[in-house]
C-alpha positions in Angstrom: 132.5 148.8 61.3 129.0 148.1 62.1 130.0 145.4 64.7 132.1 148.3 66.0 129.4 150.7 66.4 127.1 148.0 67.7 130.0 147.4 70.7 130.2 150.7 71.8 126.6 151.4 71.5 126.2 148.3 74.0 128.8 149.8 76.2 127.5 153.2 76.9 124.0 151.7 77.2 125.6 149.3 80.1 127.5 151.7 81.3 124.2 154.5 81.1 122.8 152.1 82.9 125.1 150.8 85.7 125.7 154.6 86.4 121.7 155.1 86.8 121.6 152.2 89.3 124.6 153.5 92.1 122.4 157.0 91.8 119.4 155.5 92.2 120.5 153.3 94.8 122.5 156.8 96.5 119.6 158.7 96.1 117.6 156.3 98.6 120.7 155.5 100.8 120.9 159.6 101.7 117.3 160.1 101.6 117.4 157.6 104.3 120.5 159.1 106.2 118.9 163.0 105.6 115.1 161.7 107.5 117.3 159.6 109.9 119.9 162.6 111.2 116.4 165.1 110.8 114.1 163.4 112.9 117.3 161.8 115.3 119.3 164.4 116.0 116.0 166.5 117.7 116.1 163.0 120.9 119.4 163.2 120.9 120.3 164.5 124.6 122.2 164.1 127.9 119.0 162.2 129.2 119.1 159.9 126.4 122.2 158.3 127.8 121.3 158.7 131.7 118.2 157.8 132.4 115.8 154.7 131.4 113.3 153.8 129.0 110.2 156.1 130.0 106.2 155.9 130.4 103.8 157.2 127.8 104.0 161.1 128.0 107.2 161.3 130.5 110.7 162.0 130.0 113.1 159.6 129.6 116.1 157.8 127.3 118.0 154.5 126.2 120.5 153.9 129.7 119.1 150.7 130.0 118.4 149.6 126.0 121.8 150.8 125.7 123.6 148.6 128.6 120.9 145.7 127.4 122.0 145.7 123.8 126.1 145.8 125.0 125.4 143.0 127.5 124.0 141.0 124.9 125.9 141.7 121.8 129.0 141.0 124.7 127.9 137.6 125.2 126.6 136.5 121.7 130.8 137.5 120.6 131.9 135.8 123.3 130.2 132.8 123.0 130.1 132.7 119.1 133.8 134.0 118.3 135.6 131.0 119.6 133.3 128.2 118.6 133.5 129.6 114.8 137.1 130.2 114.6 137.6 126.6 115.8 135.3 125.5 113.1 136.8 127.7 110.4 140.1 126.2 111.3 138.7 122.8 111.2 137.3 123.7 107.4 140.7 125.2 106.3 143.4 122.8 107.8 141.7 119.6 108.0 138.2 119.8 106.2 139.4 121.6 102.5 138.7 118.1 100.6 136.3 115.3 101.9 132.4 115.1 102.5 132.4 116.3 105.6 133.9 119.4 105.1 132.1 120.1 101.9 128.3 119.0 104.5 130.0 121.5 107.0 130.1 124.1 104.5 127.1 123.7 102.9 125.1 123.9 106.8 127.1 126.6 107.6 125.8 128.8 104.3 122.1 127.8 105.4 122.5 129.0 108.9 124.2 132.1 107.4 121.5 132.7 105.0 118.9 132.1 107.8 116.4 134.4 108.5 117.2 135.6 111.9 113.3 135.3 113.1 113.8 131.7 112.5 116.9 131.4 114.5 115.0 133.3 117.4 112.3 131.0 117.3 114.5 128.1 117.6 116.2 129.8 120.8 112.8 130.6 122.1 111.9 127.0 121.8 115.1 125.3 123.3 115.6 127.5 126.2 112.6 129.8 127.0 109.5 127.0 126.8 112.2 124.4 127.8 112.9 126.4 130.7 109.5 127.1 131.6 108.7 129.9 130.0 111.2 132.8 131.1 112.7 135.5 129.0 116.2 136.4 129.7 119.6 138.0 128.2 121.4 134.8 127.9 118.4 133.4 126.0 119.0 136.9 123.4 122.5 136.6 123.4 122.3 132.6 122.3 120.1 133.8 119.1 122.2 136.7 118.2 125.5 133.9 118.5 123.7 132.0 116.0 123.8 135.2 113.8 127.5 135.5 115.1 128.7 132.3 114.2 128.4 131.4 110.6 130.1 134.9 110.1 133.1 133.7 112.2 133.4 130.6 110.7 132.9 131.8 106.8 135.2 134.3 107.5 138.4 132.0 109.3 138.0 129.6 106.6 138.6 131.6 103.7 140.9 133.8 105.8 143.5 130.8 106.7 143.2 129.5 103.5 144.9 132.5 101.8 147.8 132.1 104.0 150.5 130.7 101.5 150.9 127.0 102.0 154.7 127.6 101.9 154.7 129.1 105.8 152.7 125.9 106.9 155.5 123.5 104.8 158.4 125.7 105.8 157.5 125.9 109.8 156.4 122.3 109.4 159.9 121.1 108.2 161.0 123.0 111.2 159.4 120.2 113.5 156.8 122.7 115.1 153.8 120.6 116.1 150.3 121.4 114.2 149.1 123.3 116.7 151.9 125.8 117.1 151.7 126.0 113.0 147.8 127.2 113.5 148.6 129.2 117.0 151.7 131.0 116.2 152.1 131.4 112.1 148.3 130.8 110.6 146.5 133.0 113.2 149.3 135.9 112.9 149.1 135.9 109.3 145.1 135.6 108.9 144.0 137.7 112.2 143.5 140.8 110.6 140.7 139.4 108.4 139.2 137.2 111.8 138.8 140.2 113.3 137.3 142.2 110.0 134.6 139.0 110.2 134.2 139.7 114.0 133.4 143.4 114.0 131.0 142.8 111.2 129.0 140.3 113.0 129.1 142.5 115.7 127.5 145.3 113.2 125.1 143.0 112.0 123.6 141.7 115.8 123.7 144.8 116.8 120.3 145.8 114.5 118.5 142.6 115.3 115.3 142.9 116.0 113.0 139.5 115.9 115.1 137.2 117.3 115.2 139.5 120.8 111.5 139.6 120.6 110.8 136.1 121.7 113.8 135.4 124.2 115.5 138.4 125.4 111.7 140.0 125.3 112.2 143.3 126.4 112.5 145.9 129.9 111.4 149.0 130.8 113.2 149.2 134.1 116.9 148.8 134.7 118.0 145.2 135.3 121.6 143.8 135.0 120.6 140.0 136.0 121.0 138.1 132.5 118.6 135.1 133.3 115.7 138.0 133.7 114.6 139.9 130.7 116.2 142.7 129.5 115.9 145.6 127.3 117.4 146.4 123.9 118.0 149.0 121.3 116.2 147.5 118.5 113.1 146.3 120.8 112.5 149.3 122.0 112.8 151.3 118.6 110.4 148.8 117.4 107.6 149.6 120.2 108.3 153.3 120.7 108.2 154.0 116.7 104.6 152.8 116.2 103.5 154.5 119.0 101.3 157.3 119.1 103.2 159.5 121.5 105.6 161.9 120.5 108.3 161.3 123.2 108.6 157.6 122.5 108.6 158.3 118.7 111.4 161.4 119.4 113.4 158.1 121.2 112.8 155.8 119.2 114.5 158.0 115.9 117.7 158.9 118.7 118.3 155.3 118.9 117.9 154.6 115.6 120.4 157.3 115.0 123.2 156.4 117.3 122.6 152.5 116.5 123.4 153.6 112.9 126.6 155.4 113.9 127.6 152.9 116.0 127.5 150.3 112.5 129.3 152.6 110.9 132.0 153.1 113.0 132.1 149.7 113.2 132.5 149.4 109.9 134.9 151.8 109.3 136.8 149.8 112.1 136.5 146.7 110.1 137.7 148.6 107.3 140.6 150.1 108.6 142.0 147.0 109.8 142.1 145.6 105.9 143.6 148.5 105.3 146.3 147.9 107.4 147.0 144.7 106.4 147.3 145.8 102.6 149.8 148.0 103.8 151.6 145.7 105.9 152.1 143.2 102.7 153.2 145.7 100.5 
């Protein structure tokens, strides 16, 4: 009886407990969404989204953060997304046992659990000094596909890998080459979650910060040539909130705002299209 007593007493402690925690953790989370939509909502405006990043004490908005951040968020999918599905399929069809595989893995956790300073660094070092010192959007969007690609490839792997090994054996026996296996029945089955992995790098680059700072570097003025610098979202939150003018700071908390909705759409995107594919199996 007293080992009874001592259970459930353990029990609604952990549960006391556990149920303290998600408030605690809510209570933050929508003290952080209330001072966010509060101070956001006042820069948000048709200016925001028309005209460019302004001097101290002007008027002004995000056009060309905006078309910046697109350009290279653009670029780091389409350069990351390909190279780390190939590798993911690598990992699942031919890399599941053997120390290769098992060394890919392990490299591809570290770059994943980089800090993405580090990774900016390393871009700024291999093709900004390399290149003689120039900041540019294809320099950006080669940090943020760094970001981009151990996401991809975590997220193929363990995607194709679910697929039941009884469609590879069954169109196998068929005669259809490997490839058309991968192409036609692996990538059909496992897309949905490939593309869940793609939106949420997607969400994740598009917050980046440090990495920008030392390639992409930053614009005030519009500019759509990639090898020149250009501006972002994040940069320019970064120097307009610690500034001591109210305009920049009454920007700054508009981005911040509409980059937070965007991630949550995205998200919800990425989360609708698990959805679907729960509904589809069943």
């Amino acid at each position: 009886m007293n080992l009874l007593l001592r259970r459930r007493l353990a029990n609604a402690v952990a549960l006391t407990a556990a149920c303290a925690a998600a408030a605690f953790g809510l209570l933050f989370l929508g003290w952080i969404l209330w001072t966010l939509a509060a101070k956001g909502l006042a820069g948000v405006d048709w200016a925001l989204f028309t005209m460019d990043t302004p001097p101290p004490m002007a008027e002004g908005g995000l056009r060309n953060a905006f078309y910046g951040s697109a350009v290279m968020c653009l670029m780091a999918i389409g350069v990351g997304t390909p190279i780390g599905i190939a590798a993911g399929t690598w990992l699942s069809e031919y890399g599941v046992a053997g120390r290769i595989g098992a060394s890919v893995r392990f490299v591809n956790d570290i770059l994943l659990s980089a800090p993405s300073i580090v990774l900016g660094l390393f871009v700024y070092t291999l093709l900004v000094q390399q290149a003689g010192g120039s900041f540019s959007a294809i320099a950006g969007a080669m940090s943020l596909a760094f970001i981009v690609l151990p996401v991809v490839v975590r997220t193929t792997d363990e995607m194709l890998q679910l697929v039941p090994a009884q469609m590879r054996e069954a169109a196998l026996s068929l005669g259809v080459p490997q490839w058309k296996v991968t192409v036609q029945v692996l990538y059909r089955s496992a897309m949905p979650g490939i593309v869940t992995g793609v939106l949420l790098a997607l969400a994740r680059i598009s917050g980046e910060t440090a990495p920008l700072l030392f390639t992409a570097f930053g614009n005030q003025y519009w500019n759509a040539d990639v090898t020149k610098p250009m501006a972002s979202v994040p940069v320019v939150m970064y120097q307009f909130a610690g500034s001591p003018y109210e305009s920049w700071q009454s920007i700054a908390w508009a981005g911040a705002l509409v980059l937070t909705l965007f991630v949550l759409l995205t998200s919800l995107v990425a989360r609708a299209v698990v959805a679907r594919k729960r509904v589809h199996h069943d």
